[in-house]
C-alpha positions in Angstrom: 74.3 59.5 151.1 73.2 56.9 148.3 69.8 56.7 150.6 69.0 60.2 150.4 69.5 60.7 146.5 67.5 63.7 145.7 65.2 64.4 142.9 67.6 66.7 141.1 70.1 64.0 141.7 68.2 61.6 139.8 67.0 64.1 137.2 71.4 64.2 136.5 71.9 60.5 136.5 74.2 60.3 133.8 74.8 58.4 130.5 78.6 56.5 132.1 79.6 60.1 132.7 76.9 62.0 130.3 74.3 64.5 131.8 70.8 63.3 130.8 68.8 66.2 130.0 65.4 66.9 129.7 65.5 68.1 126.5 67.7 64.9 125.4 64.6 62.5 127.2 61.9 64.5 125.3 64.1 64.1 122.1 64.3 60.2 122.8 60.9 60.0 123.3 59.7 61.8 120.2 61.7 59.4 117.9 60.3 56.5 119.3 56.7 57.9 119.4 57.6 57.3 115.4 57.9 53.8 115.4 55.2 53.5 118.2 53.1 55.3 114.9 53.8 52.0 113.1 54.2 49.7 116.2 49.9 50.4 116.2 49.4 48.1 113.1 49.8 45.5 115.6 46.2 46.3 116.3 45.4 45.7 112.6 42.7 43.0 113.6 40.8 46.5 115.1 40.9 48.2 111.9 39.7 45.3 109.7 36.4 45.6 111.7 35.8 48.9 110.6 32.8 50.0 108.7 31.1 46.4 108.7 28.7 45.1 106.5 29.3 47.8 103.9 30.0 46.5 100.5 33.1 47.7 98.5 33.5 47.7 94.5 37.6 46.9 94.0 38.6 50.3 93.4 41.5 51.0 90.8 44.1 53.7 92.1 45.8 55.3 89.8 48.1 57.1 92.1 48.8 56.9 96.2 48.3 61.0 96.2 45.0 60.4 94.2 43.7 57.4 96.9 44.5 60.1 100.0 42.4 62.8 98.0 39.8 60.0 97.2 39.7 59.4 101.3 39.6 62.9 102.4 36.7 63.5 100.1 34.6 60.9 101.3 34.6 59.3 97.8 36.5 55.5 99.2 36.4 54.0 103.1 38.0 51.4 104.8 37.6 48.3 104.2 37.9 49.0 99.8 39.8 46.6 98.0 42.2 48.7 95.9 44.3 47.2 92.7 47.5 49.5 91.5 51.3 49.7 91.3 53.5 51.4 93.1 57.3 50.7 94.5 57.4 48.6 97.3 60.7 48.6 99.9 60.5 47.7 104.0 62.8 51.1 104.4 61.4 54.5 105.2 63.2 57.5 106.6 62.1 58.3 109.9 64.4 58.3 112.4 66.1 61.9 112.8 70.2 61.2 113.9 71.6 63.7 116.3 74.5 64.6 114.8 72.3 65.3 111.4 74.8 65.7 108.7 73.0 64.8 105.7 70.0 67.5 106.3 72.7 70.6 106.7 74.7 69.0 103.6 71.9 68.4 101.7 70.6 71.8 102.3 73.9 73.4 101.5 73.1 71.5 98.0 69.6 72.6 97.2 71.2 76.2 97.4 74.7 75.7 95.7 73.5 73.1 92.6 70.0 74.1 91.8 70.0 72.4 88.4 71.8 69.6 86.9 73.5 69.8 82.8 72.7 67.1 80.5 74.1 64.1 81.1 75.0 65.0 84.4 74.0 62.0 87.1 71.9 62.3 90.2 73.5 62.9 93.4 73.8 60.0 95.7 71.0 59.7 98.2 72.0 59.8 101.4 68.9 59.9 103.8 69.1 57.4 106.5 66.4 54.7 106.5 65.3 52.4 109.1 63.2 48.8 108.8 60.8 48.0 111.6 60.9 44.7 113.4 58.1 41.7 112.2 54.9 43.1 114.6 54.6 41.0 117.7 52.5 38.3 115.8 55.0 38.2 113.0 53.3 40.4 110.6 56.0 42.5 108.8 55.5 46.5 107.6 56.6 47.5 104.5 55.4 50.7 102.5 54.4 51.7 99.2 56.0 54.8 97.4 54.6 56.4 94.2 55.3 54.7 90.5 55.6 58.3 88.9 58.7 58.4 87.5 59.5 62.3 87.6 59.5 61.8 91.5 63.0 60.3 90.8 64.6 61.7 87.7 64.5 65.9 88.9 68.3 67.0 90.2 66.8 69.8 92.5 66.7 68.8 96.0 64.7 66.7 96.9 66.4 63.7 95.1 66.2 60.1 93.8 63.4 58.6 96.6 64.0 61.6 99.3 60.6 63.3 97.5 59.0 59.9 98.4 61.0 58.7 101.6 60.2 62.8 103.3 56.5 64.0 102.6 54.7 61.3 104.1 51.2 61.9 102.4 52.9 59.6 99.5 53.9 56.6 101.4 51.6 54.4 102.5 52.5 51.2 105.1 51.5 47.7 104.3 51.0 44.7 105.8 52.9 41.8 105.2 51.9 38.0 106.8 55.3 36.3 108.4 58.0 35.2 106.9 57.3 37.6 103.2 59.9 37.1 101.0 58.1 37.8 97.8 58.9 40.8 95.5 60.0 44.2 96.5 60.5 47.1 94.3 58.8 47.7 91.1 55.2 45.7 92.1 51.5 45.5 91.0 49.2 44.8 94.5 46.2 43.9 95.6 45.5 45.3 99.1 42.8 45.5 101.4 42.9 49.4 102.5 42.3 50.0 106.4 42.5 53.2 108.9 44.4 52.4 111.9 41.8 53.6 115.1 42.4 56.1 117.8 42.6 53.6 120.1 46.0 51.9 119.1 47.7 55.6 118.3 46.9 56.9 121.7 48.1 53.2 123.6 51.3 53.4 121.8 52.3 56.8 120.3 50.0 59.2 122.9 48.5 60.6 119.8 45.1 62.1 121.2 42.2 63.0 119.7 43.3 66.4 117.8 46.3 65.3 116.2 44.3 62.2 115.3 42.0 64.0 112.9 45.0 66.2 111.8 46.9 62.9 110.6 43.5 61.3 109.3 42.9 64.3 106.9 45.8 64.0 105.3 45.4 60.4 104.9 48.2 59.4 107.3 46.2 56.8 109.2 45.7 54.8 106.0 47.1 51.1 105.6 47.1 48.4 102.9 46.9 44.7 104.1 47.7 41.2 102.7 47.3 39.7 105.5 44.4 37.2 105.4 42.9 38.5 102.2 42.4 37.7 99.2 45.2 40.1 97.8 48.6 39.6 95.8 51.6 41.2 94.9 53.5 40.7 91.1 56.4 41.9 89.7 56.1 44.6 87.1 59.1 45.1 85.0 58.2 48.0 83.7 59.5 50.0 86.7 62.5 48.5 86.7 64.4 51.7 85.8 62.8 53.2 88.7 63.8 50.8 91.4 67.2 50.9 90.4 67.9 54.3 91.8 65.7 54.0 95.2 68.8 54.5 97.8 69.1 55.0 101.1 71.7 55.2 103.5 72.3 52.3 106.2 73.4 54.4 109.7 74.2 53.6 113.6 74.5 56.7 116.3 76.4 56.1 119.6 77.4 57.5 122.4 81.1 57.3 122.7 83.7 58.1 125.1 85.5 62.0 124.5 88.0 62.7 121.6 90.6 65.2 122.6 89.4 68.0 120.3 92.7 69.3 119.1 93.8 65.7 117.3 89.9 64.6 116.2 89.9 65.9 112.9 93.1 63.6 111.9 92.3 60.3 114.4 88.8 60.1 112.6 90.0 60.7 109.3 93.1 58.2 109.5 90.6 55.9 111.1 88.0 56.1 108.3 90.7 55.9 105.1 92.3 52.7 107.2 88.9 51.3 107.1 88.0 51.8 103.2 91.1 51.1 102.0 90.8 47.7 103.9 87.4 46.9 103.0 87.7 48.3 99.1 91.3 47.2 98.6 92.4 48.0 95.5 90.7 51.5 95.5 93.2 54.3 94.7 93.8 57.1 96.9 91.2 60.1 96.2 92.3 63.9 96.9 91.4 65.2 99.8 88.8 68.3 99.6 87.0 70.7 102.3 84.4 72.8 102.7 80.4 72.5 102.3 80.3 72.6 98.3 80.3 69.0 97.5 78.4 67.4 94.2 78.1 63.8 93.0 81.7 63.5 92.2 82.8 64.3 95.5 84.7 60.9 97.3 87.2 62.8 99.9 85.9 65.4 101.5 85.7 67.1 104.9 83.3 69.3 106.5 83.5 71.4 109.7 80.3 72.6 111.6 80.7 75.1 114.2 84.0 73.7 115.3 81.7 70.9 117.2 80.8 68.9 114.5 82.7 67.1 112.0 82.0 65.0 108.7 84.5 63.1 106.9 83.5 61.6 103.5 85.5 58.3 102.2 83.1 56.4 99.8 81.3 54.9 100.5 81.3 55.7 104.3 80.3 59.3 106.0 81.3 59.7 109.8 80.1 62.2 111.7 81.9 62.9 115.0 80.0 65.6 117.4 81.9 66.8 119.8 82.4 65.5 122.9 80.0 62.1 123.3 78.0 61.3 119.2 79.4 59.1 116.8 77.9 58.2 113.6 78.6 56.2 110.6 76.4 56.3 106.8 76.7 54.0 103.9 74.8 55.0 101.1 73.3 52.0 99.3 70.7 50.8 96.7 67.5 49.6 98.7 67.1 46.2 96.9 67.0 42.6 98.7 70.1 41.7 96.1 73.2 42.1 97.7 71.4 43.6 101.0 73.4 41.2 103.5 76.7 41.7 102.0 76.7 45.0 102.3 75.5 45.2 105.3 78.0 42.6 106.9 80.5 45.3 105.1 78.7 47.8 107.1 78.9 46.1 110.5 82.7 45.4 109.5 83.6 49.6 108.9 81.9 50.3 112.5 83.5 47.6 114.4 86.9 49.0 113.2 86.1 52.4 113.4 85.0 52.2 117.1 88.3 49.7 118.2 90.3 51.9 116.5 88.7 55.4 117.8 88.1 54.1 121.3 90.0 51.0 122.5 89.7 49.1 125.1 90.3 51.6 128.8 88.9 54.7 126.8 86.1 54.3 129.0 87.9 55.4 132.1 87.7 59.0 130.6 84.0 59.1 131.9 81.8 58.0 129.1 80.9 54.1 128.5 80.2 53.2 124.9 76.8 53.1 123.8 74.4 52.1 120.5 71.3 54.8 120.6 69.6 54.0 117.3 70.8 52.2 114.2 68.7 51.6 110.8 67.6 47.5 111.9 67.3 47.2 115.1 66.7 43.4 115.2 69.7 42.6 113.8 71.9 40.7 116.7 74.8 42.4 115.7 73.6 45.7 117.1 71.6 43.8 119.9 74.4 42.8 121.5 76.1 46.2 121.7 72.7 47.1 124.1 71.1 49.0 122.0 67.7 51.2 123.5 69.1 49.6 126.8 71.4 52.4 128.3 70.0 54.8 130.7 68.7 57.7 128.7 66.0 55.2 127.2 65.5 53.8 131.3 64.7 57.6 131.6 62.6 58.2 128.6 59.9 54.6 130.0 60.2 56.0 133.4 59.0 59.5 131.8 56.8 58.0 129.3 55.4 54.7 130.1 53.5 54.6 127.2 56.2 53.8 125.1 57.4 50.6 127.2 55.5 48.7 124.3 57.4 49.9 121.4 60.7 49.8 123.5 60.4 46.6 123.8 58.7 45.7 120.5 62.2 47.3 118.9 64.1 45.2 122.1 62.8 41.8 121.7 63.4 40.7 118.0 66.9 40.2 118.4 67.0 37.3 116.7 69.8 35.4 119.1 
């Protein structure tokens, strides 16, 4: 019988007791078709060569929206040296989780709380962010976000650096040589500007000729380099205020063993209070509230979706558990190097618990094996070691895509161990 396995068969093969579907391949592959988007500044050397022997004048942006209008109007090529400010972090949002509770929260928000009262503070954002691996040859990415500070300060939805983080025609990545550990936030640069090529998008991401223009007329293809220039990046403390609110939530989504429905709401909840008030001893005991109208106050809450998916707030953690196979787990955080690896060893701590505690040891004979899809670094060896992009869904997603073998193992490989 295991000779003869038919097409269907293969097209079932399961995730430790989990159905792979088509649509959950396709959805697999379009996430990592994002980082193969960035994955093609490996190819940087390519772009550099553009437009040669043309001579630039240093060009002095005032804003990043202003640069992508100055490109799409023919007024400033590839290859310009460009001097500005701007607010520089290696996170960007771009991974979409599954079991997406801060887009529905967040929405219920833009409609409840359209304005905020004097002195009333911003609501915490809650995004989840992701940093790319160092490129193949070292090179790190990180990106530029706009200086302006009114980008940060408005209440209405977006919030805080979601305006910046979301529409992607005011980010713009940059290039980094090895081992960068200069200054991040508030900056004043120096940067050569470059146009990834066709070539690198299509090997890595399948983006094709069409949607190639479509992202180069809005300026998407655009990239700033350091690397092997004569370029610089200083601190400007004037924007200090800014980069004090630039937030962003830290996040891992797995595949987990089955929760008996009638008893999830209280295991995940117990689990999750057990957890803070170990890690934040000394906290006192918040009330409990439900229901989808939550504000920057709220620090105990709980939220049903559907009766499939449920969200359980204990600051500063947010799990999500989607019925029957998705776990997630959010910390909201500020995106500055100080204090980065603490909090993240605090992070690592809260999931490690949370999982023991949710699905010992045996819970796997229910069907499902345990399983790390994405998670906001994935070269740290903490989450390396848990496998993953190494379970079968992404085995079906290179098999169905072999274009993305690259970037699955570009996000594989720096492990770090």
């Amino acid at each position: 019988m295991g000779e003869g396995i038919t097409t269907e068969a293969m097209k079932a093969k399961d995730i430790g007791g989990m159905e792979i579907t088509p649509k959950m391949v396709e959805s697999a592959a379009l996430e990592l078709a994002k980082y193969g988007f960035f994955y093609a500044l490996s190819d940087y050397q390519e772009a550099r060569g553009r437009e040669p022997g043309r001579q630039h004048p240093v060009h002095r942006m005032k804003t990043l929206a202003g640069l992508k209008s100055l490109f799409r109007r023919q007024m400033l090529y590839p290859g310009t040296m460009v001097e500005g400010k701007g607010i520089l972090s290696p996170y960007i949002t771009l991974y979409r989780p599954r079991a997406y509770y801060p887009q529905m929260v967040l929405g219920e928000l833009r409609s409840t709380r359209k304005r905020a009262g004097e002195g009333l503070s911003s609501l915490p954002h809650i995004l989840p962010v992701v940093k790319l691996p160092p490129l193949p040859d070292g090179n790190l990415v990180y990106f530029l976000y706009p200086e302006e500070a009114e980008l940060f300060h408005r209440y209405e939805f977006p919030q805080d650096l979601r305006e910046v983080l979301t529409r992607d025609y005011l980010r713009v990545p940059l290039v980094l040589p090895p081992n960068y550990s200069g200054v991040e936030g508030g900056v004043e640069f120096r940067a050569r500007l470059l146009e990834i090529k066709e070539g690198p998008l299509y090997t890595h991401a399948s983006i094709g000729e069409k949607a190639y223009q479509g992202y180069s007329i809005r300026g998407l293809t655009l990239f700033f380099s350091l690397v092997e220039e004569d370029g610089y990046l200083k601190e400007v403390s004037s924007l200090s205020d800014i980069t004090q609110i630039t937030q962003g939530s830290l996040f891992v989504e797995s595949r987990v063993p089955p929760l008996e429905i009638q008893s999830v709401e209280r295991r995940v909840e117990e689990a999750l209070e057990c957890c803070s008030s170990e890690l934040f001893p000394g906290e006192r005991k918040r009330e409990r509230k439900e229901g989808l109208r939550i504000d920057h106050r709220t620090d105990h809450h709980f939220l049903r979706f559907r009766n499939r998916l449920f969200a359980f707030i204990n600051k500063p953690f947010i799990a999500v558990y989607r019925y029957p196979h998705y776990f997630s787990l959010y910390m909201p955080i500020p995106l500055r190097r100080e204090g980065i690896q603490e909090k993240e060893s605090i992070f690592q701590r809260a999931y490690a618990q949370l999982t023991e505690t949710l699905f010992p040891r045996g819970s796997e004979a229910r069907g499902t094996r345990f399983f790390v899809d994405f998670v906001h670094d994935p070269s740290i060896p903490f989450w390396k070691e848990r496998g993953v992009l190494r379970n079968e869904l992404f085995t079906r997603v290179l098999r169905e895509k072999p274009f993305l073998r690259t970037t699955v193992d570009w996000l594989r490989e720096w492990d770090g161990i």
